[in-house]
N, C-alpha and C positions, 0 to 999 in steps of 0.2 A: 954691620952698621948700615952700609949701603940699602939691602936690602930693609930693613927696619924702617929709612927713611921715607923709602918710598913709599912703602905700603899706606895705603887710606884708612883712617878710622870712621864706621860708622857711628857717631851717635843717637842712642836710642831714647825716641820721643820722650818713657818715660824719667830720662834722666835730664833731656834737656827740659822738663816742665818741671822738673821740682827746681833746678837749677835757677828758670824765669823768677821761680816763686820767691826762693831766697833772694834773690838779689834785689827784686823789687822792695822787699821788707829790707833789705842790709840798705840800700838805696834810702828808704824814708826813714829809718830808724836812727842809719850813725851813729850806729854803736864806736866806744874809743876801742875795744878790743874785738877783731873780727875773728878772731882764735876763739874766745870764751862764747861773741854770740853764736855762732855757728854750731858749738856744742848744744849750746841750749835749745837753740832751734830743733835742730834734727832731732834732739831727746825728745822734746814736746810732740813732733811730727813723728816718731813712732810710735809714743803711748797713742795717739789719736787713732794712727794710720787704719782706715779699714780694711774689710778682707779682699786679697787677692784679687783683682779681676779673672774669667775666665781665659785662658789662652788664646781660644776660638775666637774674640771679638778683638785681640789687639789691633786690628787695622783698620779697624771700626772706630775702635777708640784716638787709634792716631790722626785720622783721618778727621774726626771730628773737632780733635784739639787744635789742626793747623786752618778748617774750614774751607773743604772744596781744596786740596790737596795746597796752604798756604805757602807755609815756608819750604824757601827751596832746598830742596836733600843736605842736610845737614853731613855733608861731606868734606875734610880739609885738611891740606898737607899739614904734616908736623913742623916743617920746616916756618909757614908762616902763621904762625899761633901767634897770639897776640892778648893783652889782659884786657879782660871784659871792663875795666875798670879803669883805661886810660884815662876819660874824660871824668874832670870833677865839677862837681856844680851842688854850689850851696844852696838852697831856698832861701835860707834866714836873709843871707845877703842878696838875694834877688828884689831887685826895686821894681812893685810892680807897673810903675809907669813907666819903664824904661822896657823898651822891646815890646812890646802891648803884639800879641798873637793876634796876625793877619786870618781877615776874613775871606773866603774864596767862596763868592756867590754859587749855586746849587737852584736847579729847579724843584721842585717837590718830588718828585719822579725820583730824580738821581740823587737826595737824597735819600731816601726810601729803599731802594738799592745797596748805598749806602753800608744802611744799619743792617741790613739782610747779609750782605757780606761780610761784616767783621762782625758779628755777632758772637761769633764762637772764640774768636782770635783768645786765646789766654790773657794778653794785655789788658783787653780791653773788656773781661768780664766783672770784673772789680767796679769797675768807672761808675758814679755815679751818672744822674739824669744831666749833668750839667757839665760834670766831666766830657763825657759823652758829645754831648752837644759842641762846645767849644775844640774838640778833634776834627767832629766831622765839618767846623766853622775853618779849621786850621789846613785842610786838605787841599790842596792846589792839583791843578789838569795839566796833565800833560799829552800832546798829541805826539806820536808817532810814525813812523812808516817803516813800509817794508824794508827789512835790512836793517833797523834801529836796532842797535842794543842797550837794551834797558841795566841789564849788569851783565857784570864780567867775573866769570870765578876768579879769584885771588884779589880784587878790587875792595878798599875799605868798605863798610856797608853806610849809605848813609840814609835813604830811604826807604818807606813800608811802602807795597805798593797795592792798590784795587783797580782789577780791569772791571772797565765800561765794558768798554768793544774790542775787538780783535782778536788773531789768533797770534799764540806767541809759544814757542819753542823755547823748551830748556835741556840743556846740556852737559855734560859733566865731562871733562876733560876730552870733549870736541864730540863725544860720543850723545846722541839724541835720549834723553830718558821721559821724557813728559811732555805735556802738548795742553796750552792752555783755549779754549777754547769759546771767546766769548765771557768768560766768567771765571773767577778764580780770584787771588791772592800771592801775593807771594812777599818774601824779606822783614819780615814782623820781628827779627830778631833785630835788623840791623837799630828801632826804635831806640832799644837799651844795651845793647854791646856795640864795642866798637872792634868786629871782629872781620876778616875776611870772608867777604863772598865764599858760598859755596857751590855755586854753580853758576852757570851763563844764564840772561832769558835774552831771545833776541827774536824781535817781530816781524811777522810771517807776512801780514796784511796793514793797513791801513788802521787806527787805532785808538782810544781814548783811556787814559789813566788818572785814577788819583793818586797823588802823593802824601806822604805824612815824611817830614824830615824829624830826625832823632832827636837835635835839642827842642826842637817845638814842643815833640810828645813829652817831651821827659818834664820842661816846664809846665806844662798844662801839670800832667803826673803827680809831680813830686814836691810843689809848689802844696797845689789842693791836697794831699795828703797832710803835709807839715803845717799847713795852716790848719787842720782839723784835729791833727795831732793835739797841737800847740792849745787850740779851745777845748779836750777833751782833758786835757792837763791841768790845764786851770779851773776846770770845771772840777774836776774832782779833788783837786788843791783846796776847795772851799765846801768839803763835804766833812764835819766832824767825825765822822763814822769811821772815814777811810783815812784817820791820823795814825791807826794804828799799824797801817800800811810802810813797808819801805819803798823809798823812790822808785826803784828799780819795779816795784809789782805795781804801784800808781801805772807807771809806763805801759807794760805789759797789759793792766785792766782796759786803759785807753785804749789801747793798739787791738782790743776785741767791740769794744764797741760798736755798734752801727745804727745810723741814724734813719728816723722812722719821724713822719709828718703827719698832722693830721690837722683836720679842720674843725672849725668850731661847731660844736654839738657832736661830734664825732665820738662814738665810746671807744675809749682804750682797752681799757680792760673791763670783762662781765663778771657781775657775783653769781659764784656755783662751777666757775670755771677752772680746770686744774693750772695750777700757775707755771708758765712759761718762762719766767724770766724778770726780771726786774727793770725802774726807769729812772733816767736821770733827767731832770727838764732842762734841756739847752734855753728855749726861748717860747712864752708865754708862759697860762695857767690853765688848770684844770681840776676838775671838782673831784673829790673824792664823795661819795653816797653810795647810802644801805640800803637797804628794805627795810622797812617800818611798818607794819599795820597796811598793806597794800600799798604804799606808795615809798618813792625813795627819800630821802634826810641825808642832805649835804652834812658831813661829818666835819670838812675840811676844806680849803683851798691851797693849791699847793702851787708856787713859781717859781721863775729861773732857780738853778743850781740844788733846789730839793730833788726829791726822789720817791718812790714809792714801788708798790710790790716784793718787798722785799722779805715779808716777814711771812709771807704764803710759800718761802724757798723756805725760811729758818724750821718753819712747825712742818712745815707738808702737810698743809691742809690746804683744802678749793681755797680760791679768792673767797673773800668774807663783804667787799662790795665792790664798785663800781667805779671808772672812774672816767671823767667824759673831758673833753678838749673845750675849754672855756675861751670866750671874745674871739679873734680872729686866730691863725694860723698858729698852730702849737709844732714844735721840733724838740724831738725826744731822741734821746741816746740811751738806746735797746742792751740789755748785758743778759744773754741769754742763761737758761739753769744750768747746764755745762760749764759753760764758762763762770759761772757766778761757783759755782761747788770749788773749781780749784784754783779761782784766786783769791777770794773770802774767806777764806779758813782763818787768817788773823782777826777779822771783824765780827766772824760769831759770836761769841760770847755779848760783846756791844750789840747786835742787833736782838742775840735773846733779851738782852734787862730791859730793850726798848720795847718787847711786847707788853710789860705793864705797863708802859707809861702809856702807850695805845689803849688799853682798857681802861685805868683811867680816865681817858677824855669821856670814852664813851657813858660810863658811870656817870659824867657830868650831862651828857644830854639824854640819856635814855631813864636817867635814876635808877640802873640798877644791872649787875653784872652777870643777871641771868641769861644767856644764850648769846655771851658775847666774845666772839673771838677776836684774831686779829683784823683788823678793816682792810687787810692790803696784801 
């Protein structure tokens, strides 16, 4: 036992990035059974999983996930293991006037920087534009000096940290393994676990840092998630289509979603084009139009909580027309063909009987069902 205890576990990248991944989903999801979601998860993530990476580039690959060698070596005694999962924090119950995320002024420079350096971080490649922004708003400076240590192996983790400037030495049980130099990354884990240090960084020179502390990330995070969640919910909550749905695949459709803007006069989708995917309109309208004798014939308008493209999935035929981003700013929630094949299989049949009711209309403005398919 002695010896067992002592010994170090390496964790390998690719298990600590699937691990980020679920936890971030177990995190915005809260599920009541984390036994049942976990099964499902994994099941889902190996019918998808694609093929093998080559052997020869794993360092490449690691290298890449943690961004200019990020987090520090995922090395840690048995003895202080600890659950990822100490800290609870609800969104629902988060008032958002209450704690309002501090601003930490940036010149354009270092923010620029910035974005250059966490760019890669796993956390942070999800984020949207605004996500994003209010991180790198939420970042605070820390200066430095020689002989500072910034962490301590076996110390809770409570900061992600980006070097500005300086050189900063990391260590693994006193022993020197890395050397940051002017640039770099490091403790992107501590964001969402509440785990032990896995190595020392302590600074060599004179020095500048940003900080990201773990509740902040996580409220920016988990917050915007739940509240997109929550409108994706409700948005498909008022879609006749998808009554046929159970709660549980509502969830799931949400949870693929992703949201796509555009502006007005803006085309969404083109006639003749192979269909990609379908749309749900969060907020404005948008014209659906044909071709006609050289010119295009609005067929339709279509706003909040409709939907379209959906029936160039059902037939597998090109887009049949057009359809363009009407008045100002249109926000559409994207359900691409993948995903649309294997969470729709209750709603086929309803969107087949809808293709005549599409032909139809067109019968009413063209007078006549010659060369007419689906419009979407």
């Amino acid at each position: 036992m002695s010896s067992d205890s002592s010994r170090r576990i390496q964790v390998p990248e690719e298990l600590k990035e699937v691990l980020l991944q679920f936890s971030i989903a177990y995190l915005v999801e809260q599920p009541p059974d984390v036994i049942d979601y976990a099964a499902d998860y994994f099941n889902k993530l190996q019918a998808n999983r694609p093929a093998p990476a080559n052997q020869d580039q794993s360092q490449d690959d690691q290298q890449s996930i943690n961004s200019q060698d990020g987090e520090e070596p995922p090395v840690m005694q048995n003895s202080r293991r600890k659950s990822v999962f100490a800290e609870a924090y609800d969104p629902e119950a988060d008032d958002d006037d209450e704690g309002a995320t501090a601003i930490f002024p940036k010149t354009d420079e270092q923010r620029s920087r910035l974005v250059e350096s966490v760019k890669n971080v796993l956390l942070f490649r999800s984020l949207e534009k605004e996500q994003m922004n209010q991180v790198l708003d939420a970042m605070f400076e820390r200066k430095v000096q020689p002989g500072d240590y910034i962490i301590r192996q076996g110390d809770d983790g409570d900061n992600f940290y980006v070097i500005e400037s300086g050189i900063y030495k990391v260590y693994i049980n006193d022993k020197h393994i890395n050397t940051y130099n002017h640039t770099g990354l490091f403790g992107e884990l501590a964001l969402l676990y509440n785990m032990p240090r896995a190595a020392t960084v302590q600074a060599e020179t004179n020095g500048l840092l940003w900080a990201m502390d773990r509740q902040t990330f996580r409220r920016i995070l988990l917050k915007s998630a739940f509240k997109k969640r929550k409108m994706y919910e409700e948005l498909l909550n008022n879609v006749p289509m998808l009554k046929a749905l159970q709660n549980y695949e509502r969830m799931n459709l949400a949870d693929a979603l992703i949201t796509k803007s555009f502006e007005g006069g803006e085309r969404i989708i083109k006639q003749g084009d192979a269909a990609d995917g379908m749309y749900f309109i969060e907020e404005g309208t948008v014209s659906v139009r044909m071709d006609q004798d050289d010119a295009e014939v609005e067929i339709s308008q279509l706003g909040k909580g409709q939907y379209f493209g959906e029936l160039a999935l059902v037939t597998h035929r090109p887009r049949a027309a057009s359809v363009y981003a009407t008045g100002g700013h249109v926000r559409l929630a994207f359900l691409d063909v993948r995903a649309f094949e294997r969470l729709l299989g209750p709603c086929m049949d309803i969107m087949k009987r809808n293709i005549d009711d599409y032909e139809s209309q067109l019968v009413k403005i063209f007078g006549s069902k010659n060369n007419i398919t689906d419009t979407r």
